[in-house]
Legacy VTK file of the C-alpha trace (Angstrom):
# vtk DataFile Version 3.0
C-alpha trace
ASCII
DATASET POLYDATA
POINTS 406 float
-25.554 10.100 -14.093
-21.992 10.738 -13.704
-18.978 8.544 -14.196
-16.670 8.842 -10.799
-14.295 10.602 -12.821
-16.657 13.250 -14.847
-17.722 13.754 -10.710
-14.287 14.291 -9.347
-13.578 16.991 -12.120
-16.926 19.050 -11.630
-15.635 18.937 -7.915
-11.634 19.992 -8.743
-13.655 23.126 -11.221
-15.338 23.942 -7.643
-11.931 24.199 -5.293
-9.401 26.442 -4.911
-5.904 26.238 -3.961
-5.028 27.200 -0.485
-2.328 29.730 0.453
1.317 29.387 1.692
3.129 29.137 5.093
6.735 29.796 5.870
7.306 27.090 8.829
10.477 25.834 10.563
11.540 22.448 9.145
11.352 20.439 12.305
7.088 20.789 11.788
7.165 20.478 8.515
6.415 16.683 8.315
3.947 15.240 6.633
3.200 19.105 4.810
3.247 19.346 1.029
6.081 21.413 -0.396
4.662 25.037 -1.611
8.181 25.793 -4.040
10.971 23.633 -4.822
13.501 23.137 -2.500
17.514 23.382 -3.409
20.256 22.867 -1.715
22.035 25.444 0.060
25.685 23.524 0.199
27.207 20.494 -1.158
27.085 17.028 0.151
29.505 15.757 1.496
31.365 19.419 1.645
34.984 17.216 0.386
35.746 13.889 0.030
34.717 11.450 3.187
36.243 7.772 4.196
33.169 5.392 4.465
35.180 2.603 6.787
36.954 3.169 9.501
40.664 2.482 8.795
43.880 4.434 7.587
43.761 6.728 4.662
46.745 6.211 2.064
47.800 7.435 -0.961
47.188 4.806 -3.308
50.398 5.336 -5.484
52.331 4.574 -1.683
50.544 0.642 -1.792
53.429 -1.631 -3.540
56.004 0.441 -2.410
55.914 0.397 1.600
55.673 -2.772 3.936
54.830 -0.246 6.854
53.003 2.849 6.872
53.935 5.848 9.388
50.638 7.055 10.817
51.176 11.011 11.265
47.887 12.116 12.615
44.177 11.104 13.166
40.979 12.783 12.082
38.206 12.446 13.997
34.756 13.267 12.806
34.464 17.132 13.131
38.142 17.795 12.564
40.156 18.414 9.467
44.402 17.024 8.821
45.976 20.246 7.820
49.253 18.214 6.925
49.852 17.083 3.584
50.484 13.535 3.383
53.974 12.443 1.850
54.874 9.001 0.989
54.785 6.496 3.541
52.654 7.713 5.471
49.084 7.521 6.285
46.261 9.090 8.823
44.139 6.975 11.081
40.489 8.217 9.639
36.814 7.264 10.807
33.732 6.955 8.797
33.142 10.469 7.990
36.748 11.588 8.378
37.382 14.826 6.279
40.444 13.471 3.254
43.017 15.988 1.745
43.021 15.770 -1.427
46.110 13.407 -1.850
44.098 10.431 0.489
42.943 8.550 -2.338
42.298 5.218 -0.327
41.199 4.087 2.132
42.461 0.653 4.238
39.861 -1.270 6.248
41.164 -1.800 10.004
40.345 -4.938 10.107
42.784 -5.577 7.148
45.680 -3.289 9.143
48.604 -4.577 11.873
49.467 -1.915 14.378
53.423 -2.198 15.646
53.676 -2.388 19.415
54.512 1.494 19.420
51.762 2.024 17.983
53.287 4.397 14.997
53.018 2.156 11.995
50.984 -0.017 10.620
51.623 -3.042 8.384
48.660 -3.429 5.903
46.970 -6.686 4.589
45.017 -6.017 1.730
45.924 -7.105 -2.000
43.371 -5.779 -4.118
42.846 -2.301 -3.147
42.111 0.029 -5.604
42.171 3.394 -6.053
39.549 5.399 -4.656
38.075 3.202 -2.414
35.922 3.467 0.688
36.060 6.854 -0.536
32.810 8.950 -0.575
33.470 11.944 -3.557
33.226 15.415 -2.757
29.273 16.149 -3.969
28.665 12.281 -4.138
24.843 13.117 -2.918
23.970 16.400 -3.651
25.492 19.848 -5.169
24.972 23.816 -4.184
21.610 24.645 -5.997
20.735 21.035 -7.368
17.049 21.031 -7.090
16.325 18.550 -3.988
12.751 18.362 -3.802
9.852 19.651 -5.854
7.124 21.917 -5.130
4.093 19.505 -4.760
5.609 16.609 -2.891
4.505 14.969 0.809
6.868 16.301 3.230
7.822 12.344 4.608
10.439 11.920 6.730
12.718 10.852 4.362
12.345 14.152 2.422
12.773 16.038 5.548
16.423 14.513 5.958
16.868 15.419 2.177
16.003 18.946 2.675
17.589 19.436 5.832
20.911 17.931 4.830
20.636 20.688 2.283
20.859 23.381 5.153
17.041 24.185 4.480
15.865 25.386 8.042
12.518 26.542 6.848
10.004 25.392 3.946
7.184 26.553 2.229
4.038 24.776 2.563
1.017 24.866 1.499
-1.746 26.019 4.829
-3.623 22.813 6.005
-7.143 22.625 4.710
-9.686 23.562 7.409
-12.264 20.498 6.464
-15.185 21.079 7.908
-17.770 17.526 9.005
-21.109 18.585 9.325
-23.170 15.084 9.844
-26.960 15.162 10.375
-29.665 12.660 11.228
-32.576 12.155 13.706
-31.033 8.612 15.109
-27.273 9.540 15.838
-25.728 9.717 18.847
-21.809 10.443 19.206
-19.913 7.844 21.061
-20.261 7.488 25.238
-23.493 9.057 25.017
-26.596 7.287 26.289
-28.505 5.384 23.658
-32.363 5.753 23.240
-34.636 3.292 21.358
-33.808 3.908 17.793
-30.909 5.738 17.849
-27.193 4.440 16.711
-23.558 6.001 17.385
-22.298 8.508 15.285
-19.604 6.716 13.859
-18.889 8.631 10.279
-17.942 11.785 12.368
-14.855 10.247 14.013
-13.959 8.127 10.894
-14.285 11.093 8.407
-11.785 13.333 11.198
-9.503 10.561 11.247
-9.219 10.811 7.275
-8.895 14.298 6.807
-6.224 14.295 9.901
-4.144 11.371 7.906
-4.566 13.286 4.586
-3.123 16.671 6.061
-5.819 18.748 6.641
-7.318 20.207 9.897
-10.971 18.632 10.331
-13.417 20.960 11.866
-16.087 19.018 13.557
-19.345 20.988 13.452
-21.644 20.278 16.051
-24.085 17.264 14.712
-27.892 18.003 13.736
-31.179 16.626 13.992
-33.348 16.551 10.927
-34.773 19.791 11.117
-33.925 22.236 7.859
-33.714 25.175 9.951
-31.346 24.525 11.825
-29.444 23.295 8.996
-29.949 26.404 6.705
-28.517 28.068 9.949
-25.222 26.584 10.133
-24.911 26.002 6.572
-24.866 29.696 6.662
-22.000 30.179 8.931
-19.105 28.255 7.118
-17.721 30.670 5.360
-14.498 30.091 6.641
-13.353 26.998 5.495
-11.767 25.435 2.501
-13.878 22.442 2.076
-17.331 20.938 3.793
-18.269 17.907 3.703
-21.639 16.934 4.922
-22.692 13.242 6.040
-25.955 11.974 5.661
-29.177 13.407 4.260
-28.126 13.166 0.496
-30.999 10.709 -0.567
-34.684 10.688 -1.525
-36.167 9.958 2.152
-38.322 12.426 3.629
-35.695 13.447 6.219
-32.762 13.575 3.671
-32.943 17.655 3.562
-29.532 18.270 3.407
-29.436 19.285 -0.710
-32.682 21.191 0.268
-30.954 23.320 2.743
-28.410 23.965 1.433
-30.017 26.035 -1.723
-32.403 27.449 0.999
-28.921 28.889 2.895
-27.705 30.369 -1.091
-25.994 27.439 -2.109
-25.730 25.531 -5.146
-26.189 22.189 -6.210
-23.268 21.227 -9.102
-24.686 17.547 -9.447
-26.393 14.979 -7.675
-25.914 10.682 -7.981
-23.317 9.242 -9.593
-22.931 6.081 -11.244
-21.377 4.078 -9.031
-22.270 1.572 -5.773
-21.625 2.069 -2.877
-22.031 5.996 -2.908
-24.563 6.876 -5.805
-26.599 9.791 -4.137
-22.980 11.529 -3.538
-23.435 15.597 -4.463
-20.900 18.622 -4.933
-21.355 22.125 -4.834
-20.759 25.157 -3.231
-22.370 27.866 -0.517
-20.731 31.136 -0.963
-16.871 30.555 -1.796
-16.947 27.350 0.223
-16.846 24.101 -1.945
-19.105 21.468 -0.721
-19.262 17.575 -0.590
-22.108 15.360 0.137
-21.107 12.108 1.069
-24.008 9.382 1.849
-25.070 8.828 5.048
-23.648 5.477 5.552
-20.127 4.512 6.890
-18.874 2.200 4.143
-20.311 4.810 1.056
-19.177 7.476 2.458
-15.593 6.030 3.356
-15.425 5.065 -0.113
-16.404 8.541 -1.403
-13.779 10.053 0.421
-11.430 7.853 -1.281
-12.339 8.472 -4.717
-13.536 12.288 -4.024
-12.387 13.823 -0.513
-8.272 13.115 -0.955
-8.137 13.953 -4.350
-9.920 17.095 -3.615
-7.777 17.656 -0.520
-4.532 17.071 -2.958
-5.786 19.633 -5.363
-6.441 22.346 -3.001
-2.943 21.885 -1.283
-1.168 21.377 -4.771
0.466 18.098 -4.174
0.849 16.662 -7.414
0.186 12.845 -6.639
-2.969 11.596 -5.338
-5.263 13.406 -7.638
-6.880 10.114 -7.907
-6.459 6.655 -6.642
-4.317 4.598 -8.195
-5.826 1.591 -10.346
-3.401 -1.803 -9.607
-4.119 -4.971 -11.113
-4.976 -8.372 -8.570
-5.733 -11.853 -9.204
-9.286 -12.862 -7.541
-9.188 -15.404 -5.658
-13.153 -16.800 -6.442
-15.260 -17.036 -8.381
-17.669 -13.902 -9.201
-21.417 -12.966 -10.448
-21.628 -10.723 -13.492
-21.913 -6.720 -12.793
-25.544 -6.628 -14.621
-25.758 -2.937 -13.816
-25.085 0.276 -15.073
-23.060 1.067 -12.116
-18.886 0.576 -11.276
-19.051 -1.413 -8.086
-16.119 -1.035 -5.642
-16.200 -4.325 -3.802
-14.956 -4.185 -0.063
-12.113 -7.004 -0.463
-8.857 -8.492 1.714
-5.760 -8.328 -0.660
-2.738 -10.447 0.484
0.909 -9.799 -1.521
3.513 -11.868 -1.690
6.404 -12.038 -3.649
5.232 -16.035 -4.691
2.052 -15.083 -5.442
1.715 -11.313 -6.343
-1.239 -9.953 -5.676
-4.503 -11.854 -4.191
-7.409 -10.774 -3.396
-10.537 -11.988 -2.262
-14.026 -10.102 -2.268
-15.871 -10.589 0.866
-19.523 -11.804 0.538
-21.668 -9.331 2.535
-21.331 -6.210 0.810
-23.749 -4.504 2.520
-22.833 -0.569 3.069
-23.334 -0.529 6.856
-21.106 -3.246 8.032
-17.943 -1.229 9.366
-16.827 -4.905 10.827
-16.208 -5.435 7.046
-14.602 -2.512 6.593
-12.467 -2.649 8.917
-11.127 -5.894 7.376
-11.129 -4.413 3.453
-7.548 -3.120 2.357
-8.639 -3.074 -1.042
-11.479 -1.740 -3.660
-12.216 -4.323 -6.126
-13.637 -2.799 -9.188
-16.429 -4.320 -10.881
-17.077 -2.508 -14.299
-20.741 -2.218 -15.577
-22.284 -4.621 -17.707
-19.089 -7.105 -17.019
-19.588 -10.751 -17.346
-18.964 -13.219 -14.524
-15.094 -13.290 -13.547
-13.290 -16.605 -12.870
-10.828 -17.223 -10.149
-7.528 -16.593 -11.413
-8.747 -13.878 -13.087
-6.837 -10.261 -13.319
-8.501 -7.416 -11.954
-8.416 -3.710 -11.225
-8.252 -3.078 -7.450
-7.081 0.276 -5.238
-4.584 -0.834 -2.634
-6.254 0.949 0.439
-3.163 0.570 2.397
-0.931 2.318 -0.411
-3.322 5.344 1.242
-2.368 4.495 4.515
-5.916 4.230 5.450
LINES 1 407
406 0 1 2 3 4 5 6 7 8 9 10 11 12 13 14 15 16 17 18 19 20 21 22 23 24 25 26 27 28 29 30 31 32 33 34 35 36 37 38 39 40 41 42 43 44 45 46 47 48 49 50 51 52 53 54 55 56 57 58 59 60 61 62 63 64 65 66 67 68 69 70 71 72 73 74 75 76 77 78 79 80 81 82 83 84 85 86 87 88 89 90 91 92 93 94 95 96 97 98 99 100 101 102 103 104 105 106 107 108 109 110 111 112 113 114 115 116 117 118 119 120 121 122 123 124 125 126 127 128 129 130 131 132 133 134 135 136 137 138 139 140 141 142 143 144 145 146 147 148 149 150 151 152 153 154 155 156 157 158 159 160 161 162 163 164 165 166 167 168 169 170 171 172 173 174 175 176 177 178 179 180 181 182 183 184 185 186 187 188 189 190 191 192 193 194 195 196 197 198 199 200 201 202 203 204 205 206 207 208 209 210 211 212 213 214 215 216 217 218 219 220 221 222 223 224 225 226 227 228 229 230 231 232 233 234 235 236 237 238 239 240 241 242 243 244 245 246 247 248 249 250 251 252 253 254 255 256 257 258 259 260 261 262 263 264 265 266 267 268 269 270 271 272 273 274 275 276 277 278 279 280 281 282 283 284 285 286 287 288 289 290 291 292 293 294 295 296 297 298 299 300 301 302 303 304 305 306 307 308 309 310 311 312 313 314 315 316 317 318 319 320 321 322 323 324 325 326 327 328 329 330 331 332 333 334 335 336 337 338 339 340 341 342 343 344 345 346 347 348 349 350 351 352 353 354 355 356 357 358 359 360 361 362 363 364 365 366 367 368 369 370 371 372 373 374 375 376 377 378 379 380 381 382 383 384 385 386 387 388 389 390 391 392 393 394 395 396 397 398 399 400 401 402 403 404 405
């Protein structure tokens, strides 16, 4: 079988990029950047007070007791005047400065006269230069802002829109579609028969792709029947990715695989060696790259953390996220040996703290169909094959499911 990342590759060799959108930058959030973006003007445009206070120049300090104040600049407005000696400008934090303001006085360190038309200053160690933000100080005409590849947060929005950057290149969203399949599902609200449970992967697996920055197209779910399966396997041709839930296995009603080469598809491989999530398949029908993720919630939320995001950060060209990132936690318990040939990612509750670092501790059940678990897991703890018993106190390798916001 194949190692999780000998999977993800054969699945990366099966995608392909999507195409580019010109979009304003006010819905450009949470996009990933299709070129690099530069900046179109310099930041700040000259140099800026950062206080509020009374702009000086600095050679003027030891000389004066009291300061005429010839003018004001209010944010939005530039002093045309040229300050001579003696003098200063009431400024504001973001005040424009002519070139010869070369510090600035807090208020709160200045004494207006009664008139109002000096000011007495009380400040000893003012320097030169101070509370003075430098022409460029951020950013310069053409610097390179932000690269092609990076999640459009909305700190990089301010970035690129500081840089006069009204619209950006992204890369299209993904249209994902969820195909799920099985006998005994029923979707949420609806009436429930003896034997049948609520469709729960379908909403979960949306809610993923949504968070991740695709557009999930929920198919409408199947019984078991292969004909009806070969049918709409047959229509998704226009999609970038399918993922299909359930049906993956050996049972007798597991006829997803099956269908799929009956529609013209391919199987690229089948089981891989890890828990939960070993009967996990990839391949393809037509020019639309497919994922089969098992049929139960907590494998096939795990699958889509190791295989679904990376894919869906490959095909939109985002350069991090290509695969999870591996952290290393202290465990909390004691732990049996790994005595199989499989990497087990152990549903687990990590706590950080900056006294402690990071903790984590596995919970007990591990069973693949308890969502109630799942729910409470913020972290994968991975248990290598063939590894001896662990110790409390002992390092591990863990993904941080909330680094994923997920």
């Amino acid at each position: 079988m194949l190692s999780v990342a000998e999977a993800r590759q054969k699945i990366f060799d099966l995608l392909t990029p999507v195409t580019t959108e010109l979009i304003p930058i006010t819905m450009a959030g949470q996009r990933i950047t299709a070129q690099n973006i530069y900046a179109n003007l310099t930041h700040p445009p000259a140099h800026t007070s950062s206080m509020d206070g009374y702009a000086i120049r600095y050679k003027d300090k030891d000389h004066y007791n009291h300061f005429e104040i010839v003018g004001s600049i209010p944010a939005g407005s530039i002093f045309s005047k040229t300050l001579q000696a003696g003098q200063c400008v009431r400024v504001f934090t973001g005040s424009f400065l002519s070139h010869e303001c070369n510090c600035v006085i807090m208020q709160e360190n200045a004494e207006l006269s009664e008139d109002k038309k000096t000011v007495q200053f009380h400040e000893e160690n003012s320097q030169s230069g101070q509370f003075i933000r430098p022409q460029g100080m951020d950013f310069k005409l053409h610097d390179l802002l932000i690269e092609k590849g990076e999640l459009l947060t909305p700190r990089h929005i301010a970035l690129a829109a500081g840089g006069n950057n009204p619209w950006i290149e992204v890369s299209v969203k993904p249209r994902v579609g969820i195909l799920t399949s099985g006998n005994e599902l029923a979707m949420p609200g609806a009436p429930l028969s003896a034997g049948h449970i609520i469709n729960s992967n379908l909403p979960m697996i949306a809610s993923l792709i949504s968070a991740a920055g695709g557009e999930p197209v929920m198919l409408t779910p199947l019984q078991d029947k292969e004909e009806d399966l070969i049918a709409l396997l047959k229509q998704q041709n226009r999609l970038d990715l399918l993922l299909t839930l359930g049906g993956a296995s050996v049972g007798t009603y597991d006829l997803v695989k099956t269908a799929l080469e009956k529609a013209g598809g391919h199987i690229e491989f089948w089981r891989i060696a890890m828990r939960p999530g070993k009967p996990l398949f990839a391949g393809n029908i037509g020019s639309v790259p497919v994922i089969g993720l098992p049929g139960n919630p907590v494998s096939a939320f795990v699958c889509s953390v190791l295989f679904v995001l990376p894919a869906l950060s490959f095909i939109t060209g985002q350069k991090s996220g290509l695969e999870p990132l591996i952290e290393q936690g202290v465990i909390t318990v004691d732990w049996p040996a790994n005595n199989t040939s499989f990497l087990l990612h152990i549903r687990s509750q990590l706590d950080i703290s900056p006294q402690n670092g990071h903790l984590f501790t596995p919970f007990k059940n591990q069973d693949s169909s308890l969502m109630n678990v799942l729910k409470k897991s913020n972290a994968l703890f991975l248990h290598y094959p063939h590894h001896a018993p662990i110790k409390a106190g002992s390092a591990c390798s863990l993904i941080d499911l909330t680094r994923l916001h997920l």
